[in-house]
Structure formats: C-alpha cells, structure tokens
N, C-alpha and C positions, 0 to 999 in steps of 0.2 A: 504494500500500500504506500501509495507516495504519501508527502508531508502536506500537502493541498487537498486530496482526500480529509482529512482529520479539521477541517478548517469548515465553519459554517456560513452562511450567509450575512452575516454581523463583520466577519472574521474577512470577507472579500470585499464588504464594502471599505473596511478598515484599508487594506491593501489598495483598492483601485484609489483610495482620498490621498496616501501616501505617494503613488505613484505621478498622482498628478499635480500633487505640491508638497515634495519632502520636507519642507520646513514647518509644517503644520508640529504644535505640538499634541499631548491624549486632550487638553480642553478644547483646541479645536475641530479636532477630527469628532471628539462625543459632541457638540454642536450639530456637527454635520451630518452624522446619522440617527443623531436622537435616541443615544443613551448617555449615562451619566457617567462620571470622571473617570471612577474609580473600574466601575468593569471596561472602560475602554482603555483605561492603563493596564491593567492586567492580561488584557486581550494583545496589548501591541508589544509586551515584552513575550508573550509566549509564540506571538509569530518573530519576533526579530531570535527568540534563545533558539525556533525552527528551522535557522537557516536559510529561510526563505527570503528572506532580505540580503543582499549580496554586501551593497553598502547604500548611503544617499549620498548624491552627486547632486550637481548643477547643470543643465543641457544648454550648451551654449548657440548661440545665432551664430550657425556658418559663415555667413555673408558678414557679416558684424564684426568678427574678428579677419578677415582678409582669406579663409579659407576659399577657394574661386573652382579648384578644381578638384571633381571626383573621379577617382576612377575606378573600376572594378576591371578586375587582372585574375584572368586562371592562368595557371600554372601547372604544367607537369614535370616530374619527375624524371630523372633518367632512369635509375633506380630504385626499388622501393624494398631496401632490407630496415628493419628496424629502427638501425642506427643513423641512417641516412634521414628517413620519415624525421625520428627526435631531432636529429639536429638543424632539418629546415627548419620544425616547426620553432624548436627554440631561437632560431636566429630571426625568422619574421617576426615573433611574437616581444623579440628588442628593439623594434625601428619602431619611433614614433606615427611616424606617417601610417602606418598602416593601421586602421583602425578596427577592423574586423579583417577575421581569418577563417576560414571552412576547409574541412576536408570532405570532400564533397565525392561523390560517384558519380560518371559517365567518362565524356571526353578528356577531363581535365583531372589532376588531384586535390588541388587546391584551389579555394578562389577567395580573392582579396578586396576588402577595401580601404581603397587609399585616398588620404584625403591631404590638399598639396595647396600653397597660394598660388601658384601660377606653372606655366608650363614649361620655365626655365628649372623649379622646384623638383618636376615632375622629373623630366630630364635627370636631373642628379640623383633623384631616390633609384628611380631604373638602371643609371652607370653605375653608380657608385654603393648603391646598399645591395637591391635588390640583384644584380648581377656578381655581388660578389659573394651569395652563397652559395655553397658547392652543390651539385647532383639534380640544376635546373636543368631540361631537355627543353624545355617550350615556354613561352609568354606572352600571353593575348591580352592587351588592355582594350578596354571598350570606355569611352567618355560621357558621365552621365550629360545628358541637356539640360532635362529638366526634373526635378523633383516631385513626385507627383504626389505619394505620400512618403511620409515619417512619421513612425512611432514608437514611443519606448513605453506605453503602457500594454500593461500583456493586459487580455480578459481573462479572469478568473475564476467566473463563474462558469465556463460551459471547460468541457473538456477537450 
C-alpha cells in the first residue's frame, strides 16, 4: 500500500493548499478547508513525518529571471552496462542547467530538460558539459516554442 493510500480527503485537501502556496502556515490552511488548528497541525506533521512532502521550494518566472531557452535533448547511450548507466546519470544529475532527467524506453535512453539564457548558453552546456560525458552515442535537442502548460501540483485525489 502506498503512503497516499492511508491519506483521506481532509489529508488531500491539506496537500493540494500546500502545493499551491507553500508558505501557508496549519492556521491558514484550517481556514481554508474549514477545520480547526489543532487537527490540521496534527494532520500536516503526519503527512510531512510521511514523506510525502519532498521539501517546499519557490517556483520561479522563467522569463523573469532571463531563462529564454528550453530544450528537451534525448540521449543514447553507446553502452549500457551498469556502471556506464551510474555514471551518466550521476554526471547529468551535477550540471545545473539541466533540470529534469528521465530514463525513458523507446528510441532514446535518456531524455532531458534543459533550461539555458540564450543560445550562446546552450552552445556551451552541449560542448562543454554535456559532450564531455563519457559513453554518449547520440543527441537530439528539440527547442520548446511555446509553453502550453506547466504544472507542479500533482492531483491527489484520483489515482
């Protein structure tokens, strides 16, 4: 049984008021779903002692800070013995720029996203990080346009 399982309806709404304004404290989230302090402090330490909360961050405006360029890049492998797999992964998973990573099945092994100010940026992270880990065979970037959505709230309630 997963740890979202064991969680009620009280227990998601708690979650989705979190995800949508981390800084809320338990008086304002029992505001928000119309219980009182005390069960909803009690309720938000036994989902955060659950793991389920990873950490609370800040989601920043792309555009706002100078980020201009996305791209999403698969990746293959020349090889794929164990040690080869650990060591891409730990080497992608130390370059800033890259902000998410998948090991993904089909055409590709890997696929990335990387988020860059510009296209002289982009250039450097490809010569200079990304080409210098060992046991890449192939690299396809694709250039997003446009953003259509973005989300970092998961839904909770359905499975």
């Amino acid at each position: 049984m997963t740890t979202a399982a064991i969680f009620d309806k009280t227990d998601h709404q708690i979650l989705k008021e979190l995800q949508t304004d981390a800084r809320l404290n338990a008086k304002q989230i029992a505001g928000r779903i119309g219980l009182s302090l005390t069960p909803t402090y009690e309720r938000l330490k036994k989902i955060e002692q659950s793991g389920v909360i990873l950490r609370y961050v800040a989601v920043l405006d792309r555009d706002k800070i100078g980020k201009d360029i996305v791209a999403l890049i698969q990746v293959s492998l020349r090889l794929h013995s164990k040690a080869m797999i650990i060591g891409f992964e730990q080497a992608v998973a130390a370059i800033p720029e890259v902000m998410e990573c998948f090991h993904v099945a089909g055409n590709f092994d890997y696929s990335l996203k990387v988020v860059v100010s510009d296209m002289k940026r982009y250039q450097d992270f490809l010569s200079n990080k990304l080409a210098a880990i060992e046991n890449i065979a192939h690299v396809q970037s694709s250039f997003v346009m446009k953003e259509i959505k973005y989300q970092t709230v998961y839904d909770t309630d359905s499975k």
